[in-house]
C-alpha positions as CSV (number, residue, x, y, z in Angstrom):
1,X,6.9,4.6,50.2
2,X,7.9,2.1,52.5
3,X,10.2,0.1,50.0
4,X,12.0,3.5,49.1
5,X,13.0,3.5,53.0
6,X,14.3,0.3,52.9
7,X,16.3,0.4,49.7
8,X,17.9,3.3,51.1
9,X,18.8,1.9,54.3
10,X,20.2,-1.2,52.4
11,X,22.2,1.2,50.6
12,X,24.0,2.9,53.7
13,X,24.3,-0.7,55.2
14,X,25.7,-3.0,52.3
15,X,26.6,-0.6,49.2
16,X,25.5,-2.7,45.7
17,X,22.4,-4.5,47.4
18,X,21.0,-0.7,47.7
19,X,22.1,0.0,44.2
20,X,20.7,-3.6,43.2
21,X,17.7,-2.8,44.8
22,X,16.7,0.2,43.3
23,X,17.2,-1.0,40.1
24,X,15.1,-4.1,40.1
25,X,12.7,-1.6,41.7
26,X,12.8,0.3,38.7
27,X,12.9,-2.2,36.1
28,X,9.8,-4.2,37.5
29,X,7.9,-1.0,39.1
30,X,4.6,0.1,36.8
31,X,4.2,3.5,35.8
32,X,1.4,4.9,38.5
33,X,4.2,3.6,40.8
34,X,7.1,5.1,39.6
35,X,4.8,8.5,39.1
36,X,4.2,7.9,42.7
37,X,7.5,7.3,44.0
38,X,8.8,10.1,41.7
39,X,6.2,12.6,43.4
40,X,6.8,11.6,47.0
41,X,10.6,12.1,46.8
42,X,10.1,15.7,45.4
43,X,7.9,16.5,47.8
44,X,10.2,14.8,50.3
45,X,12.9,17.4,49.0
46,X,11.2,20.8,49.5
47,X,9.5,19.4,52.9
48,X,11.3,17.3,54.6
49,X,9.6,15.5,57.5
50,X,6.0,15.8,55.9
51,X,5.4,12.0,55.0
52,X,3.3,11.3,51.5
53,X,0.6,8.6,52.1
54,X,-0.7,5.9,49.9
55,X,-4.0,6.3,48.8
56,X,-5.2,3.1,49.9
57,X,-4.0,3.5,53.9
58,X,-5.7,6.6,54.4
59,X,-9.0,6.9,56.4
60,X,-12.1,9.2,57.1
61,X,-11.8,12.0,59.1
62,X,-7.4,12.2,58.9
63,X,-5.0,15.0,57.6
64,X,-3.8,13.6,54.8
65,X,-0.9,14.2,52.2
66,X,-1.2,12.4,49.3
67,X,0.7,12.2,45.5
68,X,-0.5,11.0,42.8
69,X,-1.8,12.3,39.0
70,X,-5.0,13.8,37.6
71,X,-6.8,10.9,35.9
72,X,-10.2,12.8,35.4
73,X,-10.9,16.7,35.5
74,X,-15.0,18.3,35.6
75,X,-16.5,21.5,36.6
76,X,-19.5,20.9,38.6
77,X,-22.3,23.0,40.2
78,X,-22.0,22.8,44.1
79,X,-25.5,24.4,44.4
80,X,-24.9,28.0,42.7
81,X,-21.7,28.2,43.3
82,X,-19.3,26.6,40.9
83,X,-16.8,23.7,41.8
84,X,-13.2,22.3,40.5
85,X,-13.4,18.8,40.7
86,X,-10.7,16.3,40.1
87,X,-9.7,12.6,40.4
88,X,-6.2,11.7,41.8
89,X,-4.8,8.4,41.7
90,X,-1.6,6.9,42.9
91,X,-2.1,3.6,41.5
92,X,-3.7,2.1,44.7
93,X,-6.5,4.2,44.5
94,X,-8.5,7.0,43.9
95,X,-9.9,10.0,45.4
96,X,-11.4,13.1,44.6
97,X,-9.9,16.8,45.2
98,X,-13.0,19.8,44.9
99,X,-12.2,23.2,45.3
100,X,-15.3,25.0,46.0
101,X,-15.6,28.5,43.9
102,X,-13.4,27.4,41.4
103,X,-13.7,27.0,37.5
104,X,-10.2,26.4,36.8
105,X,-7.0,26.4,38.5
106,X,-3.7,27.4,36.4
107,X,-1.5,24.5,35.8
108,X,-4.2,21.9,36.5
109,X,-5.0,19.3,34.1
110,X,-5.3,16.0,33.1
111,X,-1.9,14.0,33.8
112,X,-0.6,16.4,36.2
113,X,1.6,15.3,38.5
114,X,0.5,16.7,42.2
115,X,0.5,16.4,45.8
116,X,-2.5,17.3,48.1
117,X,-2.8,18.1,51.6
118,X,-5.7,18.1,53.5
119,X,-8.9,16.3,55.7
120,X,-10.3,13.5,53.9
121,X,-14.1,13.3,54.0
122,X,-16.5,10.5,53.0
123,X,-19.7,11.3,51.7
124,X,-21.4,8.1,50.6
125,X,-18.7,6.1,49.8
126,X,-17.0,8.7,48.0
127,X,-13.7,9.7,49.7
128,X,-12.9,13.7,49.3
129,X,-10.6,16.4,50.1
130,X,-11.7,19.9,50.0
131,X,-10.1,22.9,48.8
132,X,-6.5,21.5,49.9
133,X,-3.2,22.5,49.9
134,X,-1.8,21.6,46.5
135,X,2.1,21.4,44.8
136,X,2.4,21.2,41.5
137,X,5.3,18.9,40.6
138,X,7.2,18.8,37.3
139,X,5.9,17.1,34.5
């Protein structure tokens, strides 16, 4: 998200670098990144001020708000109870969303763009957020 601040202060400072820029950025950027990118500035337009982080920077323990796509979606028992469970990648990593009492959630599914907000946890290796806040973005 970093590069999309600089491009844009290029752009205010020195005109056609900015627009330069942003199109190399496009033309060499992969998909999960443009996905990515795509995400964080929509979220970026309904709330500004509430930063989207990358995947791979976040730690245990820390509020989180994180864009990115379903890659994977499962139902799993959490005990009795039954559980939502799905992947989300930004294309620097991977984490996993559960919401607990949940079998399916409207508008959820496999190549959904989304953006999370929540604690991560990190149960064996296996970083978590549960039962976040969630935006569904366009597909």
């Amino acid at each position: 998200m970093m590069a999309s601040n600089e491009v844009t202060h290029e752009s205010a400072s020195t005109g056609n670098v900015g627009l330069l820029g942003r199109t190399w950025r496009r033309l060499t950027e992969s998909t999960d990144e443009r996905l990515v990118r795509e995400s964080a500035e929509d979220h970026a337009r309904r709330h500004p001020g509430e930063v989207v982080s990358r995947i791979d920077a976040c730690t245990a323990g820390e509020e989180v708000t994180l864009a990115g796509h379903v890659a994977n979606l499962t139902n799993r028992p959490e005990g009795n109870a039954p559980a939502l469970e799905i992947e989300l990648t930004d294309g620097t990593g991977r984490i996993f969303v559960v919401w607990l009492g949940r079998r399916r959630i409207p508008g959820i599914h496999e190549g959904r763009r989304m953006v999370i907000h929540g604690r991560l946890n990190c149960v064996a290796d296996h970083p978590t957020v549960y039962n976040p806040r969630y935006e569904l973005l366009p597909d």
